[in-house]
C-alpha positions, 0 to 999 in steps of 0.5 A: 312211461317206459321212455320216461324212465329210459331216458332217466337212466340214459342221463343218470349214467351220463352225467354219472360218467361225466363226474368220475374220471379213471374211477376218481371224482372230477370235481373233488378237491384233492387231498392235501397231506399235512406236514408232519411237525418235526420236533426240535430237539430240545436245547441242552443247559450248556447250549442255552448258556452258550447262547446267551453269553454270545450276546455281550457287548463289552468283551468277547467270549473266549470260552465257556467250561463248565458241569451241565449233567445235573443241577446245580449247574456250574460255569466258567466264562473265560472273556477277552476284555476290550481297550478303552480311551483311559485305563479306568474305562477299560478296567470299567468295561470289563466290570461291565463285562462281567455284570453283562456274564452274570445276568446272562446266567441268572436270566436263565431258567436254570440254577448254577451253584456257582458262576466264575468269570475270568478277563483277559487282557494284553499285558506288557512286560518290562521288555516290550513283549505282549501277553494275554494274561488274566486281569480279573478272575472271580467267583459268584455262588448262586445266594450272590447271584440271587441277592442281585437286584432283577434290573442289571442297571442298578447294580454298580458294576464298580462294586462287583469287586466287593458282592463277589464270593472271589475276587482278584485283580491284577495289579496293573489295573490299579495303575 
């Protein structure tokens, strides 16, 4: 019986020793750490504008001014408007421009109590010289932007002239 147990012991510690390596189990798996998630810092109101408005297609974005400490909010977007085949479709492009600016602001979850969309455009004068001078300045309040139909393709941008708060136009557009 003595040998029994001794030899019970023997394996016991052998197999125990056989398990453990420098104090540590052999055969555990080892720990992993997680990764702590690192929180993005949260976008501000203008970055999100700023970022929307880079998406259109019909003028680019000169720059984007505007009151983003407390709602409502305020914008104005300054765009260079892009040559067409004819005088009308450029002038169309541009109203485009416009709409595509105004349902960028009003797809945002923020409220702006007044949305102000400027297009350049060169101009040249009777001597030949060429300008970006402003062709389109207006002016949208935050009941005009709310009373646009939710899909932008049923608003016709041809009457943005007539739905805005401001609205003016240089003359040679008419020409």
């Amino acid at each position: 019986m003595k040998r029994i147990l001794l030899l019970t012991a023997i394996i016991l510690l052998l197999v125990g020793c056989v398990r453990y390596k420098d104090g540590k189990p052999v055969n555990e798996p080892e720990k992993k750490e997680e990764p702590v998630a690192i929180e993005e810092p949260k976008e501000t109101p203008e970055e999100k504008t700023n970022k929307a408005l880079k998406e259109n297609k019909y003028a680019d974005v000169i720059s984007v001014n505007g009151q983003f400490e407390a709602e409502p909010y305020t914008v104005h977007v300054e765009l260079q408007g892009q040559e067409s085949l004819t005088t009308n479709m450029t002038v169309k492009s541009m109203k485009l421009a416009i709409r595509e600016v105004l349902y960028s602001v009003k797809g945002l979850d923020l409220k702006f109590s007044n949305v102000g969309v400027s297009v350049k455009y060169p101009l040249t004068d009777q001597y030949g010289n060429s300008n970006d001078e402003f062709v389109i300045k207006s002016n949208f309040g935050a009941e005009t932007i709310g009373k646009m139909n939710k899909d932008k393709n049923k608003l016709d941008a041809d009457n943005l002239p007539v739905i805005a708060d401001e609205w003016w136009e240089h003359p040679a557009l008419s020409k």
